[in-house]
C-alpha positions in Angstrom: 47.9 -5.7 -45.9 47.8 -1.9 -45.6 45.2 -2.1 -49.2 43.3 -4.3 -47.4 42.9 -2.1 -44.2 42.3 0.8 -46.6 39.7 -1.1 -48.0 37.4 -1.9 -44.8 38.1 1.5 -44.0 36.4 2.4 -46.5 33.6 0.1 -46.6 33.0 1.3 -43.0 32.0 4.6 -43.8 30.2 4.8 -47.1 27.4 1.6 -46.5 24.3 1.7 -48.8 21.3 1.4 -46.5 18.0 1.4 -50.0 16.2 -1.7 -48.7 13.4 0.7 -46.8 9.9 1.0 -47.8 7.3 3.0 -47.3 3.6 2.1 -48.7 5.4 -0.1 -51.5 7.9 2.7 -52.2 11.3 2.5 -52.1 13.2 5.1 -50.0 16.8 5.8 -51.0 19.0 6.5 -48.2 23.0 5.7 -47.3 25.0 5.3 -43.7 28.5 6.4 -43.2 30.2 6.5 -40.2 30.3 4.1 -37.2 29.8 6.2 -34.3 27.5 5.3 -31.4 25.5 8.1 -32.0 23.2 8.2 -34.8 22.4 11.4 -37.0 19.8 11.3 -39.8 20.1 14.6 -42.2 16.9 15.3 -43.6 16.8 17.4 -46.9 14.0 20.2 -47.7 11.1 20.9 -50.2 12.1 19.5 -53.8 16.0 18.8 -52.2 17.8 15.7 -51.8 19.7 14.7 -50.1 23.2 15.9 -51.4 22.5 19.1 -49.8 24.2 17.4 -47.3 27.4 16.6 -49.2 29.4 19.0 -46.9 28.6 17.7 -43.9 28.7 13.6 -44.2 32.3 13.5 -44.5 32.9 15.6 -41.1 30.2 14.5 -39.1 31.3 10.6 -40.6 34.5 10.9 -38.7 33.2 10.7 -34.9 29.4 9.8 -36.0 26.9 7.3 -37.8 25.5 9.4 -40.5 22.0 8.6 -42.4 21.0 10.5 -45.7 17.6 9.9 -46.7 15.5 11.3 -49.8 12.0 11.5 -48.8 9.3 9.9 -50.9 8.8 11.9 -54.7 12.6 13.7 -54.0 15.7 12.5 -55.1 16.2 8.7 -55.8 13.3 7.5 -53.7 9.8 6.3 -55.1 7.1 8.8 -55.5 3.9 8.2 -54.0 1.2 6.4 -56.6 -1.5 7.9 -55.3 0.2 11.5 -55.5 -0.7 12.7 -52.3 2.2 13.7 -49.9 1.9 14.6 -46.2 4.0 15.4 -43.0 3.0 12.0 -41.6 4.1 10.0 -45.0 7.6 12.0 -44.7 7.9 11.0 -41.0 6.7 7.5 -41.9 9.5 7.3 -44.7 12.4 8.6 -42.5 11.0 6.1 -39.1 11.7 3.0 -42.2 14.7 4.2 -42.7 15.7 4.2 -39.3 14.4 0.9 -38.6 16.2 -0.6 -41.6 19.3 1.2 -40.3 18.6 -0.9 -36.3 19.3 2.5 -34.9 17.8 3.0 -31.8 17.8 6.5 -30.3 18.2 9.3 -33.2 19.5 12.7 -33.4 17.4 14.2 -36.8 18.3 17.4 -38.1 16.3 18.8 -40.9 16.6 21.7 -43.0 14.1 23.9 -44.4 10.6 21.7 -45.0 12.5 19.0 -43.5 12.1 20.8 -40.2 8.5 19.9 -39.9 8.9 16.5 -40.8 11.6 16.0 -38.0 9.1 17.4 -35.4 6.4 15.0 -37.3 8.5 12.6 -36.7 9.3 13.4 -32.7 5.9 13.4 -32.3 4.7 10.3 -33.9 8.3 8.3 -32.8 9.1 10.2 -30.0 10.6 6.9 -28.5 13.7 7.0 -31.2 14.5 10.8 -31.0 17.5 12.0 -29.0 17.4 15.7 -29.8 15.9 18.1 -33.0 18.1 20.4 -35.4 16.4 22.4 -37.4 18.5 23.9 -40.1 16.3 27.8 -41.2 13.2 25.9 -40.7 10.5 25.8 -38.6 10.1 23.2 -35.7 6.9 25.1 -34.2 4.1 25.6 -36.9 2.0 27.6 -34.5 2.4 30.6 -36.2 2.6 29.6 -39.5 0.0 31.9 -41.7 -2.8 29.9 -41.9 -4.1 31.6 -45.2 -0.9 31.8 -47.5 -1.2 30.2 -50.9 1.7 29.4 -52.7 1.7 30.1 -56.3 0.8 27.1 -58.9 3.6 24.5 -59.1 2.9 22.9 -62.3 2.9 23.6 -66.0 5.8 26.0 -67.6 4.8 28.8 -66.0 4.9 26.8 -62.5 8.6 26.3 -63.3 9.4 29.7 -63.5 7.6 30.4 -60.5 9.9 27.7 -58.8 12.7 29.4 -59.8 11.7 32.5 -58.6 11.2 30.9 -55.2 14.7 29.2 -55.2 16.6 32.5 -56.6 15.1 34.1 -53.4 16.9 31.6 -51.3 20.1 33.1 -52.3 21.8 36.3 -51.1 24.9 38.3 -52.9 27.3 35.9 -51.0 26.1 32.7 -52.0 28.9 31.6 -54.3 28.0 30.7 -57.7 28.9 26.8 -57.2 26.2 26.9 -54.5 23.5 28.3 -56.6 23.8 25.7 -59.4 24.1 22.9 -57.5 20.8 24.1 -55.4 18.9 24.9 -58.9 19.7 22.1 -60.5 19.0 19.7 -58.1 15.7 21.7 -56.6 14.4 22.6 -60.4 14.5 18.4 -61.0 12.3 17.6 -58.5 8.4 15.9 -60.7 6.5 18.9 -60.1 4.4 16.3 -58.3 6.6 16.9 -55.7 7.0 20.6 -55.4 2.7 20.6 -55.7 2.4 17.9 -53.0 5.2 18.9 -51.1 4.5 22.0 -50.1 0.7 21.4 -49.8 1.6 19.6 -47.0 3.5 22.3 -45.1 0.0 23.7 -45.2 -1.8 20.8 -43.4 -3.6 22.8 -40.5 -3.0 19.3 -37.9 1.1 20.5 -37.4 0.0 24.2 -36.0 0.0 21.8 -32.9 0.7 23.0 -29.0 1.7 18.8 -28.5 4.9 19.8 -26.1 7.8 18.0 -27.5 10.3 17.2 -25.2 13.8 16.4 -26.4 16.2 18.6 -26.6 16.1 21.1 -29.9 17.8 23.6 -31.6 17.2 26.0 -34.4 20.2 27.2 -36.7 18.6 29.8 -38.7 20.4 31.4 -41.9 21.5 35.2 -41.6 19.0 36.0 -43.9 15.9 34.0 -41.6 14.0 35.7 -39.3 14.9 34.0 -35.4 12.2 32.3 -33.2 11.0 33.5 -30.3 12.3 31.0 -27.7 10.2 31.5 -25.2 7.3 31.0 -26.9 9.0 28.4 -28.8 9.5 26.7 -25.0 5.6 26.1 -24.5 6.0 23.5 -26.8 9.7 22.9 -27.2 11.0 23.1 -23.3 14.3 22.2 -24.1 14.9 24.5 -27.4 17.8 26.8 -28.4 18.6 29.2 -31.1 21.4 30.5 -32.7 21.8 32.4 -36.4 24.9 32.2 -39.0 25.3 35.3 -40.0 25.7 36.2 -43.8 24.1 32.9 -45.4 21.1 33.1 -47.4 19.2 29.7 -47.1 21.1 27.0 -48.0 23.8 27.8 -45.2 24.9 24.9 -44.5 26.4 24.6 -47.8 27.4 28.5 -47.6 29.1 28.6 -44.7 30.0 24.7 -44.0 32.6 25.1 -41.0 30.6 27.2 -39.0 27.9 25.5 -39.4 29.4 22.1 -38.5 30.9 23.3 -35.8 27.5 24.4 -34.2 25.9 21.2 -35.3 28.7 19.0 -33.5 29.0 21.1 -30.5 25.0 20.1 -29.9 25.4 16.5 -30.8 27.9 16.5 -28.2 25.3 17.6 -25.3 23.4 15.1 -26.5 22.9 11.7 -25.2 
């Protein structure tokens, strides 16, 4: 009897959830947890979404998790016409959702998946219980409007993604956390890391559309904070708060502390 219980234990919190599509592709993503409230972790440019792996077990405990690689990352389909955009990102994590019968969501999304969340808020605003962003920007106002990232493709765009992904990093970041983020980062089609951040660039998200939902902005020690009152003209209900001594990736660096802030804003939100 106790095997069994052990068993549907089990089977409660690690629940395959792959059936979503988006524009014929198929979009990988897993539940765990039962909670009543719903939290969908959304990964970053050429991530999946194992940079979440230390925070589904916690969060799985007193919440319904949802991991989602977004189209051309991970083990989700890419795209056929190769063109990637905020809205197709957004589009992929609302299936997901929808597969998942989840009404009202709390998304939290690091890096490039900060964008897509507010994408998302703005396009499914209906479905969105509150914003995370995880050293990412939710307000693209004053994103440089001429910056050109250097070429993504070929050997010498490889090296050049490195380059980016080494600067991520910061004395402290263990060694464990800097292969795990190169390897998985460095796999990404370089159709991905082209696509994917061409369409940070997308001049339509530099938008003053007020957003209203509660929001918050965890930024690594390393990241430079947001001004929140600026941030409030089209955020009204956004807060900020830095982890001090993480590079990028510090919710991997600094797990407890950054769980702790994450679970202390779920909770204020209903």
């Amino acid at each position: 009897m106790k095997k069994l219980l052990a068993l549907v234990a089990v089977l409660a919190i690690a629940v395959p959830a792959s059936a979503a599509t988006v524009d014929g592709m198929r979009i990988h993503s897993a539940v765990r947890g039962a909670g009543n409230q719903t939290v969908i972790l959304v990964h970053g440019w050429t991530c999946d979404s194992s940079s979440w792996d230390a925070q589904v077990p916690v969060l799985a405990k007193k919440y319904r998790v949802i991991t989602i690689d977004l189209p051309g990352h991970g083990k989700s389909g890419s795209p056929k016409d190769g063109k990637f955009s905020m809205d197709l990102f957004a589009r992929a994590v609302e299936a997901v959702r929808a597969e998942a019968k989840a009404d009202k969501v709390v998304l939290v999304g690091h890096s490039m998946g900060a964008p897509v969340i507010r994408q998302y808020a703005r396009r499914f605003s209906a479905h969105v219980a509150g914003l995370v962003a995880v050293d990412g920007p939710l307000d693209m106002r004053g994103f440089p409007a001429n910056f050109t990232p250097p070429s993504m493709t070929g050997p010498e765009g490889l090296k050049a993604r490195e380059g980016m992904i080494r600067g991520m990093f910061t004395p402290q970041t263990t060694a464990l956390v800097q292969k795990h983020v190169l390897a998985m980062m460095l796999a990404a089609p370089e159709a991905t890391a082209a696509g994917a951040m061409q369409s940070i660039l997308d001049p339509s998200l530099r938008t003053d559309e007020v957003t209203p939902m509660p929001a918050l902005a965890v930024m690594a020690g390393t990241g430079q904070p947001p001004n929140v009152a600026e941030t409030r003209k089209v955020l009204p209900a956004f807060e900020a708060t830095q982890v001090a001594g993480t590079g990028h990736f510090l919710m991997m660096e600094k797990p407890e502390e950054f769980n702790r802030l994450l679970m202390a804003f779920l909770d204020k939100v209903k």
